[in-house]
C-alpha positions in Angstrom: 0.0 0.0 0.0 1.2 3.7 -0.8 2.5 6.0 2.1 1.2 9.5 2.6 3.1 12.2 4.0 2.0 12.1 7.3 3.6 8.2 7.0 7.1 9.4 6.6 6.6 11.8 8.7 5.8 9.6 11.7 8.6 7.2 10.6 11.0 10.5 10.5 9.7 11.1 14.4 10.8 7.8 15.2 14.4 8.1 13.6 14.9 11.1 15.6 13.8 9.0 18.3 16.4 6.6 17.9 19.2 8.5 17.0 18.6 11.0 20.1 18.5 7.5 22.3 21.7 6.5 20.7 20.5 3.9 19.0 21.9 4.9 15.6 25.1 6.4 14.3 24.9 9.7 12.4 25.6 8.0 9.1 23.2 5.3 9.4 20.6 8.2 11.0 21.1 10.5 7.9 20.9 7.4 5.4 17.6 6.2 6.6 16.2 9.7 7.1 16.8 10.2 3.1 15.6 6.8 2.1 12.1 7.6 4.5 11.6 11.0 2.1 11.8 8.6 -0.7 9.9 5.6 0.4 6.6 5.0 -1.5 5.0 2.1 0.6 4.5 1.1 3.9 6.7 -1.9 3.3 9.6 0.8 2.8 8.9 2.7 5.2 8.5 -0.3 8.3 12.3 -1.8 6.8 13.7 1.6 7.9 11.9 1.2 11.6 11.9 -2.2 12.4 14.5 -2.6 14.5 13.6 0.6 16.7 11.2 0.7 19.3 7.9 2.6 18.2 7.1 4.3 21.7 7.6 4.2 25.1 7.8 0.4 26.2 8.4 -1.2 29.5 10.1 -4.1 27.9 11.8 -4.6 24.9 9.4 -6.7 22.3 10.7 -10.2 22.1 12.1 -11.7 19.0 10.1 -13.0 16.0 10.2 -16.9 16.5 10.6 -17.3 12.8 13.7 -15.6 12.5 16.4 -17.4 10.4 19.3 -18.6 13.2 22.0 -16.9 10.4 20.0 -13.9 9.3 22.0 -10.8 10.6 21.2 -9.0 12.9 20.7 -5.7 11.0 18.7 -5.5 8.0 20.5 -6.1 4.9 18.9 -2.9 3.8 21.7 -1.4 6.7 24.5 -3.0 6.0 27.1 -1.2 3.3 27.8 -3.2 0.2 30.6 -5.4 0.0 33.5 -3.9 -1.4 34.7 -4.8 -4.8 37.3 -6.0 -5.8 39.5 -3.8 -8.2 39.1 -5.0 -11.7 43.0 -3.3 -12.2 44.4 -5.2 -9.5 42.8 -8.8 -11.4 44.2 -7.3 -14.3 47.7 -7.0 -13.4 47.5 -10.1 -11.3 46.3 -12.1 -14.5 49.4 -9.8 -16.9 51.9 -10.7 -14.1 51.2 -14.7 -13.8 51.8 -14.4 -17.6 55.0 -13.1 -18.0 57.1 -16.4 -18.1 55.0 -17.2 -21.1 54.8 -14.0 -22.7 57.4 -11.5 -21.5 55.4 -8.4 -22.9 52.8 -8.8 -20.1 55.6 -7.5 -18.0 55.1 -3.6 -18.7 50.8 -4.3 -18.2 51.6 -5.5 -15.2 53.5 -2.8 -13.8 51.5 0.0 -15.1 48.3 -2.2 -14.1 49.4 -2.6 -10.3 50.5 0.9 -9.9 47.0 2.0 -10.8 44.9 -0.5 -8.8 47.1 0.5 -5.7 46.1 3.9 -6.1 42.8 3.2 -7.3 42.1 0.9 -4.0 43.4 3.3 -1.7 41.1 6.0 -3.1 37.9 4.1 -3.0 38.6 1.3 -0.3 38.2 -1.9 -2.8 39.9 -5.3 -2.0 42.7 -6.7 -4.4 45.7 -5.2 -2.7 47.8 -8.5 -2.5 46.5 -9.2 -6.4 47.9 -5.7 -7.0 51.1 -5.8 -5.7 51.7 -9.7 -6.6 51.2 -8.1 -10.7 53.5 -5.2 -9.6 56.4 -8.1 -7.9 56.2 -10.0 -10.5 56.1 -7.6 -13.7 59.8 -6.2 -12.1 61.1 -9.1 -11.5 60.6 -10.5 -15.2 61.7 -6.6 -16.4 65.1 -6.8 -13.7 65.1 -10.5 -15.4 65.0 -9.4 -19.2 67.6 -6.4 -18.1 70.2 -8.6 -16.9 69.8 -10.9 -19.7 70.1 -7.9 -22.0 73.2 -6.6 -20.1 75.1 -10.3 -20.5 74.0 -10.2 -23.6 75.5 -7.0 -24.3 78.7 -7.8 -22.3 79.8 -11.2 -23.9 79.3 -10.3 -27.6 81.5 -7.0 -26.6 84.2 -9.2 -24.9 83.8 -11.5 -28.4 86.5 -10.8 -31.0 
């Protein structure tokens, strides 16, 4: 069923309720204060109070019965998203594991790792460990192909 005004309105006087009680954080208070101005049903509107009490109560109300044993204890609703993991970071994971097969994959890599580190420091993704393995082992194949190149270079200039 639709929600009139004076609906979010009631569920607004209870978030203020809870978040003068201390029952919610600032950031959770300010993210279900904007999601009750946009909530068009009652359904919406009950997921945002649900887990606060609803007036003055001598005891808290007990616990649904039918609650899963697993189910978290906040509404998934709550909780943040999980963080992602960097699609660079995969990237120069995948161009580092490569580069015994195909030394070009070397320099991906590299440049890859570099900008999933800063990439994942800026936005909090996973994939650190898939960042820097790319980055260890894109430098050690180019420290690799250097010293090659350098031998190289130093017996055919020792060679009459």
């Amino acid at each position: 069923m639709r929600a009139s005004h004076a609906d979010r309105e009631r569920t607004v006087d209870v978030l203020k309720a809870g978040y003068a009680e201390g029952r919610l954080s600032l950031a959770e208070y300010e993210q279900r204060m904007g999601r009750a101005h946009q909530a068009q049903t009652y359904g919406e509107l009950h997921a945002l109070i649900a887990d606060l009490p609803q007036g003055p109560m001598a005891v808290p109300a007990p616990a649904p019965q039918y609650a899963h044993p697993y189910q978290p204890a906040v509404p998934r609703t709550f909780l943040p998203p999980p963080p992602q993991t960097n699609n660079s970071a995969v990237g120069a994971l995948v161009c580092g594991v490569l580069t015994p097969f195909y030394g070009v994959t070397a320099i991906p890599a590299v440049i890859l790792g570099h900008k999933a580190r800063a990439e994942i420091r800026r936005t909090g993704e996973k994939g650190e460990g898939m960042a820097m393995a790319g980055l260890v082992l894109g430098w050690l194949t180019i420290g690799v192909a250097a010293l090659v190149l350098l031998a190289i270079v130093v017996i055919a200039a020792a060679s009459p």
